[in-house]
MMTF fields as JSON, N, C-alpha, C and O atoms, coordinates in Angstrom:
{
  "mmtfVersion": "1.0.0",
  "mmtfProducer": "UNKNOWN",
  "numBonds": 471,
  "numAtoms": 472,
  "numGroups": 118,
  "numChains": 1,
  "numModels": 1,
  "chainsPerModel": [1],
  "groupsPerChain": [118],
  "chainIdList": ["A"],
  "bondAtomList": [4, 2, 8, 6, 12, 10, 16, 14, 20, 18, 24, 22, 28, 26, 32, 30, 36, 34, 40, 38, 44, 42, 48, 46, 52, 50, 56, 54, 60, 58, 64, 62, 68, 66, 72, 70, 76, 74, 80, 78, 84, 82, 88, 86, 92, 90, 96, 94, 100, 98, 104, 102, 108, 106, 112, 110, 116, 114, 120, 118, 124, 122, 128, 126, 132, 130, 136, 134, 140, 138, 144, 142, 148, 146, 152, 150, 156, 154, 160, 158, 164, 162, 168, 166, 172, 170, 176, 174, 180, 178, 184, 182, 188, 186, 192, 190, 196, 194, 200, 198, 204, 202, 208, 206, 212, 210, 216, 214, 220, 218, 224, 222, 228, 226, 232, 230, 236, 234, 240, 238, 244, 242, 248, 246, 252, 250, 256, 254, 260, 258, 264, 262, 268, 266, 272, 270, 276, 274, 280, 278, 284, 282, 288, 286, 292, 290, 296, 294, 300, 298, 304, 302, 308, 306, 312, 310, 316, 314, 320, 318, 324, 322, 328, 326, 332, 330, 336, 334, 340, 338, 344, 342, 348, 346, 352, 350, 356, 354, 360, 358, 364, 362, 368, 366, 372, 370, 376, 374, 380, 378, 384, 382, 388, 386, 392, 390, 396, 394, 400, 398, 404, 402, 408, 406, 412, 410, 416, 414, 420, 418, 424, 422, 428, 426, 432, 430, 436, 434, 440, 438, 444, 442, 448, 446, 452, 450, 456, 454, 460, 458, 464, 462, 468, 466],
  "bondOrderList": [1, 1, 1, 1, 1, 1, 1, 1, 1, 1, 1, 1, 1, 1, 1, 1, 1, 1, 1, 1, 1, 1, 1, 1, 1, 1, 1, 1, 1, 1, 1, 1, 1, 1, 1, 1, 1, 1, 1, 1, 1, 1, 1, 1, 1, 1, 1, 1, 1, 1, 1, 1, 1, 1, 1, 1, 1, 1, 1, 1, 1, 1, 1, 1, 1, 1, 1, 1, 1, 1, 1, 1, 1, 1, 1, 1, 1, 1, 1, 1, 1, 1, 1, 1, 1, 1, 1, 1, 1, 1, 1, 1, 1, 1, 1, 1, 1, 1, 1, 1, 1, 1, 1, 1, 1, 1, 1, 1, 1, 1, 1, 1, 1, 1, 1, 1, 1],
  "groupList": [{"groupName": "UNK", "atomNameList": ["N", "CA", "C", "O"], "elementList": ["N", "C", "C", "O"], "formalChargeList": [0, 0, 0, 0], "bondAtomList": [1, 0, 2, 1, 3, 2], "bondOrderList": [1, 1, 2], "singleLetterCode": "X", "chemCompType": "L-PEPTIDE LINKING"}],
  "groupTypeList": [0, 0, 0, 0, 0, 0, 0, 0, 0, 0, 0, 0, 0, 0, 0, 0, 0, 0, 0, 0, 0, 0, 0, 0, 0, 0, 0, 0, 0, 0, 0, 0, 0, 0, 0, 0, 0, 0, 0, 0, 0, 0, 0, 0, 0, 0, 0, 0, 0, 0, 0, 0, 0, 0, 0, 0, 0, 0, 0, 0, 0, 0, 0, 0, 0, 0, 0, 0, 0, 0, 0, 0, 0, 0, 0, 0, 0, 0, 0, 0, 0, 0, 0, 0, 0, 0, 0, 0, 0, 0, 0, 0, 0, 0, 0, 0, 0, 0, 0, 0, 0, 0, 0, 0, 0, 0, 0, 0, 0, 0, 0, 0, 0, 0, 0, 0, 0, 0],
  "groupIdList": [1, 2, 3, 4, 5, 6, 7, 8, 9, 10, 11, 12, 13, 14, 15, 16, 17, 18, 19, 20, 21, 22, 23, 24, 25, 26, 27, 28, 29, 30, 31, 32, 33, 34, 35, 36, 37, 38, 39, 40, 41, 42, 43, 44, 45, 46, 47, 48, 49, 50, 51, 52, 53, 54, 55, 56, 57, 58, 59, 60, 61, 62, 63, 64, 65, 66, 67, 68, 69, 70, 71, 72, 73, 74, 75, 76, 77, 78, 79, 80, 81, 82, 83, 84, 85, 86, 87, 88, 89, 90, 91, 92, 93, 94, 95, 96, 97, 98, 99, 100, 101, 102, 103, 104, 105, 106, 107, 108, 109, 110, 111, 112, 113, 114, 115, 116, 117, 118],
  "secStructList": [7, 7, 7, 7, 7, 7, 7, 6, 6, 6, 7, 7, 7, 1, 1, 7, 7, 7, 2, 2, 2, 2, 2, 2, 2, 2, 6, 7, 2, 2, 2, 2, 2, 2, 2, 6, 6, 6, 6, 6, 1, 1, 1, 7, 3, 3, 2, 2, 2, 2, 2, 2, 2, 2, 2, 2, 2, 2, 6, 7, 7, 7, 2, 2, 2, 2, 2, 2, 2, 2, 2, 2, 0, 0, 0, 0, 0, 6, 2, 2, 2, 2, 6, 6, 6, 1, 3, 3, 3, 3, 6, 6, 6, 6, 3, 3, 3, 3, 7, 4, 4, 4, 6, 6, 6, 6, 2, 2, 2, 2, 6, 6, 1, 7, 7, 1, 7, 7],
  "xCoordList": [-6.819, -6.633, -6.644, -6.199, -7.203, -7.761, -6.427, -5.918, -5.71, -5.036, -4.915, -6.085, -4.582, -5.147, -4.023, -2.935, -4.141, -3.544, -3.005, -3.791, -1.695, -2.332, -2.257, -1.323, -3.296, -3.183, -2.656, -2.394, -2.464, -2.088, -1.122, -1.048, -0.575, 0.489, -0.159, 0.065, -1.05, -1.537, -2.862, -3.241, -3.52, -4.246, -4.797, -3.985, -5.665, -5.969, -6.957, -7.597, -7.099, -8.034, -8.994, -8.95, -9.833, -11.009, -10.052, -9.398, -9.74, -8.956, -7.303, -6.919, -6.887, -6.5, -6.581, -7.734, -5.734, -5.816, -5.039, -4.049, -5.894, -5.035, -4.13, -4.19, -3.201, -1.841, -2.177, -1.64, -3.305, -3.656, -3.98, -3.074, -4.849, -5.289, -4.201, -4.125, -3.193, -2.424, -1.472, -0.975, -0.942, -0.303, -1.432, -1.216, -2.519, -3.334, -3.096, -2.813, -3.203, -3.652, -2.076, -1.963, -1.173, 0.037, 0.724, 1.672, 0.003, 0.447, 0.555, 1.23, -0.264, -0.057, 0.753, 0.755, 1.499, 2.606, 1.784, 1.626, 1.441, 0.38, -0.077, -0.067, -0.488, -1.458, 0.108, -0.036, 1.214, 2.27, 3.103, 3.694, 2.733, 2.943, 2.351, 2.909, 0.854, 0.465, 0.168, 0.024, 0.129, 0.53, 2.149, 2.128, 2.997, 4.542, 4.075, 4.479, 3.694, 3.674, 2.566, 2.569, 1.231, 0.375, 1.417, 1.538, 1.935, 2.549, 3.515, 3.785, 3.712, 5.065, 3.72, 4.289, 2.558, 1.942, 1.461, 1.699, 0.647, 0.189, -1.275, -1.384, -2.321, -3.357, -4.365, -4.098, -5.106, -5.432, -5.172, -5.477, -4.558, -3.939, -5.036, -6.01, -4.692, -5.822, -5.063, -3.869, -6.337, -6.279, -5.525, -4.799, -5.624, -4.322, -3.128, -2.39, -2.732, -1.379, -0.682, 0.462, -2.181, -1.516, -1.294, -0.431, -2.499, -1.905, -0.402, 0.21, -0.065, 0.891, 2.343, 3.205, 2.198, 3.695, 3.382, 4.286, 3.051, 2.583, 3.203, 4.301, 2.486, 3.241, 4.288, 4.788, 5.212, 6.5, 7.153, 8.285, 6.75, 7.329, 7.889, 8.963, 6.596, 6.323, 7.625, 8.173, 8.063, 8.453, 8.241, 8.961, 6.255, 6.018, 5.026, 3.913, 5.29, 4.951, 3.696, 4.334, 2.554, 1.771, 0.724, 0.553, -0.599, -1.731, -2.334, -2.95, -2.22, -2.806, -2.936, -3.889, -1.174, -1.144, -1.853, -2.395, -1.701, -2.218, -3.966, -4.524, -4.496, -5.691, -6.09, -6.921, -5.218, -5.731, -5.19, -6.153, -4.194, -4.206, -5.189, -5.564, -5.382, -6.82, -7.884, -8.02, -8.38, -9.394, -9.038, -9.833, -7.81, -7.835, -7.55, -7.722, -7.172, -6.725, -8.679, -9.011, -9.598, -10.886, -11.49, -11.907, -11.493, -12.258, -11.547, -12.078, -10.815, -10.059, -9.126, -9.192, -8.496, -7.6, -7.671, -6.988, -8.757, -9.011, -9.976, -9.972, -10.912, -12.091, -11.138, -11.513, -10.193, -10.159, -9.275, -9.176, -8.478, -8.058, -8.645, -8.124, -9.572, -10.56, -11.558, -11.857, -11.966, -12.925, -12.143, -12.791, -10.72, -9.729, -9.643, -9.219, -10.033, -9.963, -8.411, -7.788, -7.897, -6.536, -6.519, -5.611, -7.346, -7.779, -8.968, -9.88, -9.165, -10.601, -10.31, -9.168, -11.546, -11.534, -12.873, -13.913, -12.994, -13.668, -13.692, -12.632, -14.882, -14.835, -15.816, -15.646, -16.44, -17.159, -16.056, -16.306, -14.847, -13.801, -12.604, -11.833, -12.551, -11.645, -10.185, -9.172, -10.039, -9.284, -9.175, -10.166, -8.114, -7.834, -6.386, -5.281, -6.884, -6.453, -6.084, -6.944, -4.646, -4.208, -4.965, -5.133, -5.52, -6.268, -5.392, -4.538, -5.497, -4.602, -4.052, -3.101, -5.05, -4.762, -3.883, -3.804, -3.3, -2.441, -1.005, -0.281, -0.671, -0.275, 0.388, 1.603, -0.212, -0.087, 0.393, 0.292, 1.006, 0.921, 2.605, 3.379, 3.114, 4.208, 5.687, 6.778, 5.448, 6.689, 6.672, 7.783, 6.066, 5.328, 5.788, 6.623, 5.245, 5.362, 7.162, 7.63, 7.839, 9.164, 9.713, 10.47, 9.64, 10.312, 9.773, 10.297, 8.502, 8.541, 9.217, 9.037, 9.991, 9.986, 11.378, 12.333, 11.726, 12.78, 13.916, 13.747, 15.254, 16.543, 16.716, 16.33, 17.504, 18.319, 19.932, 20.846, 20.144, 20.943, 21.822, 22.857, 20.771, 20.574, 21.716, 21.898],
  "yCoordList": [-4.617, -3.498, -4.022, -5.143, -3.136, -3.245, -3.077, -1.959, -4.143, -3.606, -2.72, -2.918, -1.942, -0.941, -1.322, -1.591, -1.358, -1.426, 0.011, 0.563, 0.303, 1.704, 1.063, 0.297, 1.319, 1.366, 2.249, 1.923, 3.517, 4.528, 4.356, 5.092, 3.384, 2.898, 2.282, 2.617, 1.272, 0.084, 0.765, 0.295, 2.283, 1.943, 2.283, 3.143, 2.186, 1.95, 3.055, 3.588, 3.448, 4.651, 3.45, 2.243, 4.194, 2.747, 2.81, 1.767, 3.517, 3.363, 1.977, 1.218, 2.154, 0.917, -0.32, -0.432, -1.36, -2.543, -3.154, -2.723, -4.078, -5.1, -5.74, -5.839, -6.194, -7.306, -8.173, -8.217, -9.079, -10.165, -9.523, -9.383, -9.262, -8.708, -8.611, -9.31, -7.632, -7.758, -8.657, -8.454, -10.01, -11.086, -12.094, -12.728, -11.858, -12.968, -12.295, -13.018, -10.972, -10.551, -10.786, -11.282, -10.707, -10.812, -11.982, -12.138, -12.956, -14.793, -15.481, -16.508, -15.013, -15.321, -14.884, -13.659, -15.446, -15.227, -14.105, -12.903, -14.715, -13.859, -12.389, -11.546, -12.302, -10.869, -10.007, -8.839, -10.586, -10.274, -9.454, -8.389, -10.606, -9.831, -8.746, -7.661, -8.93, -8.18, -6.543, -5.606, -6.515, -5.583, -4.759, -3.65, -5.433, -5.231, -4.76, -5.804, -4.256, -3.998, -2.979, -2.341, -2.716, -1.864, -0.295, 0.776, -0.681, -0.192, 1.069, 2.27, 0.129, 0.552, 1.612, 2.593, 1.642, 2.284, 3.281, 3.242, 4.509, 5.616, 5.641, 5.566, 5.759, 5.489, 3.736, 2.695, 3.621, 2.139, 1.564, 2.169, 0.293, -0.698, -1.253, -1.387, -1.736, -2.921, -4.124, -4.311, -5.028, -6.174, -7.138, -7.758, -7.475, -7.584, -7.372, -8.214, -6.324, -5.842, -6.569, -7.017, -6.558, -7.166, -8.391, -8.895, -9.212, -10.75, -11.499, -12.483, -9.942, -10.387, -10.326, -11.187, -9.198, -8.98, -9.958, -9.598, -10.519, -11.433, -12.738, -13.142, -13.336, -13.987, -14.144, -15.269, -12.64, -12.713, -13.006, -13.433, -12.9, -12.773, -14.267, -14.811, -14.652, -16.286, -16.968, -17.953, -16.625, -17.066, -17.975, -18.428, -17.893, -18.42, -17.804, -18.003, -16.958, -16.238, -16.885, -17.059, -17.095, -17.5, -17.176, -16.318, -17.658, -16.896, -17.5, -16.787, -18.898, -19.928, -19.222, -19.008, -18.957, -18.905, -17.472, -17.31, -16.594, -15.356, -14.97, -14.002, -16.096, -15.938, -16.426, -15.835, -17.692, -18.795, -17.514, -17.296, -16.603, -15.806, -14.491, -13.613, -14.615, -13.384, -13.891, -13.504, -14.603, -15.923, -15.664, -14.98, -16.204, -16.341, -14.948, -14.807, -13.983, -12.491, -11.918, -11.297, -12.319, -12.072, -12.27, -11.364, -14.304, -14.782, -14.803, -15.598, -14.322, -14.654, -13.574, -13.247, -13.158, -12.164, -11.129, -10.442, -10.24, -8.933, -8.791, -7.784, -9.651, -9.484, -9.179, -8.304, -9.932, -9.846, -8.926, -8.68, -8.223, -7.053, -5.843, -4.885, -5.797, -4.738, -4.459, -3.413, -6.146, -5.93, -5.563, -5.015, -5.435, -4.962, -3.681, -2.893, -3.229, -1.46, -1.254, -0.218, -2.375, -1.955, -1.647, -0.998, -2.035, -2.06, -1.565, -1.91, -0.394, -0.855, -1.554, -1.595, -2.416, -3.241, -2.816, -3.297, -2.354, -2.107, -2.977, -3.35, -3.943, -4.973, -4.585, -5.496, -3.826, -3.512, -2.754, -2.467, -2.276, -1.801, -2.401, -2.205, -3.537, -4.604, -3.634, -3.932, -2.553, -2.315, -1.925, -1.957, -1.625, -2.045, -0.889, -0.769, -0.301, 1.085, 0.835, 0.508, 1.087, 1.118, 2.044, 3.178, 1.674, 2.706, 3.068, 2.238, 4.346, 4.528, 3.739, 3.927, 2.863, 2.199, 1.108, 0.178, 0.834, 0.266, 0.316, -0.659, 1.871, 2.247, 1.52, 1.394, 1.251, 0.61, -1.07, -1.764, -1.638, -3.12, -2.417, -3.038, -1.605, -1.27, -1.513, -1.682, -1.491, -2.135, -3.388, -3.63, -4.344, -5.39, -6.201, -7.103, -5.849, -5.767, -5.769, -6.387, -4.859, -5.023, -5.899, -6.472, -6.494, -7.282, -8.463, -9.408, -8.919, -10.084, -10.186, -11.154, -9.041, -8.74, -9.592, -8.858, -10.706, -11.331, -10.98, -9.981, -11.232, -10.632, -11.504, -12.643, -10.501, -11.558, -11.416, -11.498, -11.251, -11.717, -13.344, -13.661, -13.696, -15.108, -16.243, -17.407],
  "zCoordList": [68.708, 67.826, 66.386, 66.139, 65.323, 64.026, 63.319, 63.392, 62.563, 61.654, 60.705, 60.377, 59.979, 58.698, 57.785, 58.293, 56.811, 55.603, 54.377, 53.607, 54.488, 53.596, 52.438, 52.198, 51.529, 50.25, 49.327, 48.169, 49.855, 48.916, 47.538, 46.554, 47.779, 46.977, 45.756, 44.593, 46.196, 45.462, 44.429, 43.356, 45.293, 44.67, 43.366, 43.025, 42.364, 41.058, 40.758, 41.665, 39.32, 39.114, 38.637, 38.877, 37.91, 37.097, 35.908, 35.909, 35.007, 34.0, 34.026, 33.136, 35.115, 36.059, 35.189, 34.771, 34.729, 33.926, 35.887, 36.478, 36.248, 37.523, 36.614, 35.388, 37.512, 37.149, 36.193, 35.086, 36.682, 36.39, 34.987, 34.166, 34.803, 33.252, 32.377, 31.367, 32.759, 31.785, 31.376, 30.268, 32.286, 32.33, 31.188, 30.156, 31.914, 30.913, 29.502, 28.546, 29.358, 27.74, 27.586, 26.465, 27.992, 27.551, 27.24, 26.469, 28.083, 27.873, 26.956, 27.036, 25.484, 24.11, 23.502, 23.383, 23.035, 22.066, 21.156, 21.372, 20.348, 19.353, 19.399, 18.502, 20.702, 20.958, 21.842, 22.204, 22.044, 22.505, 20.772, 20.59, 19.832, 18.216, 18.102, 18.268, 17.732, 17.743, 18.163, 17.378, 19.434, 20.901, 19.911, 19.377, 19.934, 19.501, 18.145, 17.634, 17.356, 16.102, 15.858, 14.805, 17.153, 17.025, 17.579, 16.985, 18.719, 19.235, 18.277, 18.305, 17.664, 16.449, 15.584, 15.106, 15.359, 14.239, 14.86, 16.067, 14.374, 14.636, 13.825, 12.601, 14.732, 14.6, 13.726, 14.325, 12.797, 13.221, 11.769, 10.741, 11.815, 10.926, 10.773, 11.515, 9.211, 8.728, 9.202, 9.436, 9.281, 9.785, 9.376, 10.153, 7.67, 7.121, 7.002, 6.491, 7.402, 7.604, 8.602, 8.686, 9.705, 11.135, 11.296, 12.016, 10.255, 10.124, 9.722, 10.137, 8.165, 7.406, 8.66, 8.839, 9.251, 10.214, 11.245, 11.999, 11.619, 12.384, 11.851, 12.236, 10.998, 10.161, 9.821, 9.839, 9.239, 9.339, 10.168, 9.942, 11.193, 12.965, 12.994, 13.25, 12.597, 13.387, 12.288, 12.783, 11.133, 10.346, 8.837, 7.948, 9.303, 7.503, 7.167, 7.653, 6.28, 5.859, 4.23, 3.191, 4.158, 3.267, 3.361, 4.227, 2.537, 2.096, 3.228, 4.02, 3.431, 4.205, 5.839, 6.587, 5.951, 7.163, 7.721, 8.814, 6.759, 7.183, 7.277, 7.793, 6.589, 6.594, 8.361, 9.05, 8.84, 9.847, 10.775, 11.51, 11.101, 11.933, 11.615, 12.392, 10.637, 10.571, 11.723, 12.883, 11.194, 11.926, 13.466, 14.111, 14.141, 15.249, 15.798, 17.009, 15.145, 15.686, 16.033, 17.044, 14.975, 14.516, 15.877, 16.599, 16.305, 16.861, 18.317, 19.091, 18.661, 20.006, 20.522, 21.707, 19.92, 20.594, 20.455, 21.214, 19.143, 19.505, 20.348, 21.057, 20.459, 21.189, 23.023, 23.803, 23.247, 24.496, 24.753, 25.956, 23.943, 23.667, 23.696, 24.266, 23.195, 22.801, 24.239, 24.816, 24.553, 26.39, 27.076, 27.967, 27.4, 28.255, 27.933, 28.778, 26.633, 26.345, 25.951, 26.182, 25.334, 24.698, 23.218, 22.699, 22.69, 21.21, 21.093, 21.844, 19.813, 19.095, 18.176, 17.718, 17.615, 16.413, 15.367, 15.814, 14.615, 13.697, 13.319, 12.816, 13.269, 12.126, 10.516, 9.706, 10.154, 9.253, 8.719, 7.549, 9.126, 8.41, 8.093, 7.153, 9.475, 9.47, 9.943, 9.309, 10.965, 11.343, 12.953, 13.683, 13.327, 14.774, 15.264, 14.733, 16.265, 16.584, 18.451, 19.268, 18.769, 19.94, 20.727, 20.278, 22.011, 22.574, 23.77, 24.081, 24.584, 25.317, 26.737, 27.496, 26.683, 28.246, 27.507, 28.31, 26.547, 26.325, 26.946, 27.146, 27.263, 27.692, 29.057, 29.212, 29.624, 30.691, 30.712, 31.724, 29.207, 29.139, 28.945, 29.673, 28.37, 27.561, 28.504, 27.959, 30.326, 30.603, 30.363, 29.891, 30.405, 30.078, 28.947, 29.018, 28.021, 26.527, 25.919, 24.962, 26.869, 26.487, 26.945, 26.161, 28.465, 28.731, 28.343, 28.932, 27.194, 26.701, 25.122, 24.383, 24.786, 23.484, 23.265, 23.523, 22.931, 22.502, 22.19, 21.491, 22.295, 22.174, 20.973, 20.709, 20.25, 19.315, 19.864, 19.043, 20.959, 20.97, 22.206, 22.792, 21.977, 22.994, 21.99, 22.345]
}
C-alpha cells in the first residue's frame, strides 16, 4: 500500500516565498537593516536615506561608509531582494519600494530584530 502525504497544510500559492528563501534573504545582517527600516516607511525611499539609517544602525555613521553601503546595497542585496519580489529598486531613480510579498518575511524579520535589552 501507497503512502499519501496530505499536504494541505504545507501547501504554497506561487506568490509563496519557501523557507529557505527567506532565511537566506534574511542571513545578512545588512538586508535584515535594511528590510527593518523599509518596513518602517510608506511607499519608496531613496537610496540614500537607506544607506544613511543603515549606517546609523551599524554605528558609524560617515560619507565613506555610506557610500561603501550604497555600493553593496546597489551590487548585492537589492538585486536579491528585488529577484525574491520583496523590493522594487528603481535604479534610474535610485529608489526602492517594499513590495507586498514582503509581507511574508515580517514574522521573521522580528524575531531577528535585536533587544536592547540583553
Amino acid at each position: 500500500m501507497e503512502k499519501t502525504r496530505d499536504t494541505s497544510a504545507t501547501e504554497r500559492t506561487d506568490s509563496d516565498l519557501p523557507t529557505t528563501t527567506i532565511f537566506g534573504l534574511l542571513a545578512n545582517h545588512r538586508r535584515q537593516l535594511a528590510l527593518q527600516y523599509l518596513t518602517s516607511k510608506v511607499g519608496a525611499v531613496p537610496l540614500s536615506e537607506l544607506a544613511n539609517q543603515i549606517a546609523l544602525r551599524e554605528g558609524e555613521h560617515t560619507k565613506e561608509r555610506c557610500e561603501r553601503i550604497c555600493t553593496g546595497l546597489v551590487h548585492v542585496h537589492l538585486p536579491k531582494l528585488a529577484d525574491a519580489g520583496i523590493v522594487r529598486y528603481d535604479p534610474n531613480r535610485e529608489t526602492i519600494e517594499l513590495q507586498e510579498t514582503a509581507d511574508q518575511l515580517a514574522p521573521f524579520l522580528e524575531l531577528a530584530e535585536p533587544t536592547d535589552s540583553l
